[in-house]
N, C-alpha and C positions, 0 to 999 in steps of 0.2 A: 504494500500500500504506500501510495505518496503519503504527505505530508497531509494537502487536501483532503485524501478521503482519509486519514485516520484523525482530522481534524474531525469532520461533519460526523465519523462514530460513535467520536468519544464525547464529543459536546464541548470540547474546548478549545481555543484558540490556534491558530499556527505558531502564533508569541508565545503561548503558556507552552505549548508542545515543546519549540526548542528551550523555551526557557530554564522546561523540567530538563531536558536533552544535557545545558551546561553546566545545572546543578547538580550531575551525576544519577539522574532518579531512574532514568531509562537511558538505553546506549544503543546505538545502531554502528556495527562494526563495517570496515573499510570496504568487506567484501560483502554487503549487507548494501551497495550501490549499485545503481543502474551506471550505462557506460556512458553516460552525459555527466554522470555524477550525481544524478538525483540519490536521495535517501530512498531508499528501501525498507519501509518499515515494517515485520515479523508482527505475524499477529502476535505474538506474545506482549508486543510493546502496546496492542489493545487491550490485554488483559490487565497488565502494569498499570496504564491510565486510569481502569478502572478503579483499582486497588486504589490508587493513590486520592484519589477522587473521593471515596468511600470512605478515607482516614481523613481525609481535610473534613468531611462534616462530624466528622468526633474533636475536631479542634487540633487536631493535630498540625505541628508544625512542617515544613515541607523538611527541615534537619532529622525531626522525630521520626516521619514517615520512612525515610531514608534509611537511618539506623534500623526500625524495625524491621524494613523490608530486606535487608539485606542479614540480619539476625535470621529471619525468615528462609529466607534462601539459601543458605549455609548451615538450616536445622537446628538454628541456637535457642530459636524466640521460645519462652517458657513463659506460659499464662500466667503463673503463679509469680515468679519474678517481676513479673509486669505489671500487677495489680498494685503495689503500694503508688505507683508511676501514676496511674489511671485513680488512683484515691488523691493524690496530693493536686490532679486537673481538677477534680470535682473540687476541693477545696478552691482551688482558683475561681474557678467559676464561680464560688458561693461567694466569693469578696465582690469578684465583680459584677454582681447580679445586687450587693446591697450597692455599690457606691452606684450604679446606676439607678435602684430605688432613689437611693441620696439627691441625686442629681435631678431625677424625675421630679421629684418631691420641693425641690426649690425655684424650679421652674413654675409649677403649679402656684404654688406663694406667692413667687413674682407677676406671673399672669392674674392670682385674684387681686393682688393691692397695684394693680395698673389701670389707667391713670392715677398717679399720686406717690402712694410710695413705695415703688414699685423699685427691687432689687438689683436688678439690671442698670436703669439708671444713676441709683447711688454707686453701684460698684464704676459706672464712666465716670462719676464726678470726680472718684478717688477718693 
């Protein structure tokens, strides 16, 4: 598959494609070229996109995805080793789900005492 149709497969861009390409996440070897030089991409690099796609909505980082994947593929990845990992994200998440409360919560303030004294504008006064 060109770049094109493993673009329109997997749902993601030609830029995310090579993007993942320079980050190490997927690889297309030398002989893995057409003789113009096009990329030639192995369906397996559709299966990869998948995965990877599938980890970015657990939050995962493209560094994270990376490391596991390849923990993965070298038969290392152990569930059990990995849950404190996947307990300390949910913690994350739980700070950033209150500072966002937080921030929700002071918007709505400032929207009810607007006109007048309203948050947003004292914080421009200084």
């Amino acid at each position: 598959m060109l770049i094109g149709e493993i673009a329109a497969k997997s749902g993601l861009s030609r830029d995310t494609i090579r993007f993942y390409e320079k980050q190490g996440l997927i690889q297309v070897g030398r002989k893995e070229r057409r003789f113009n030089n096009y990329k030639e991409y192995p369906p397996a690099v559709l299966r990869k996109l998948a995965t990877i796609k599938s980890l970015k909505h657990y939050g995962f980082t493209l560094n994270e995805i990376k490391e596991s994947i390849e923990l993965w593929e070298t038969g290392a990845f152990d569930c059990v080793e990995e849950k404190p990992k996947l307990l300390q994200r949910v913690e994350e998440i739980e700070k950033q789900i209150q500072q966002l409360m937080l921030i929700k919560h002071n918007l709505l303030r400032s929207i009810e005492n607007c006109p007048g004294d309203c948050d947003v504008v004292k914080s421009l006064r200084g």
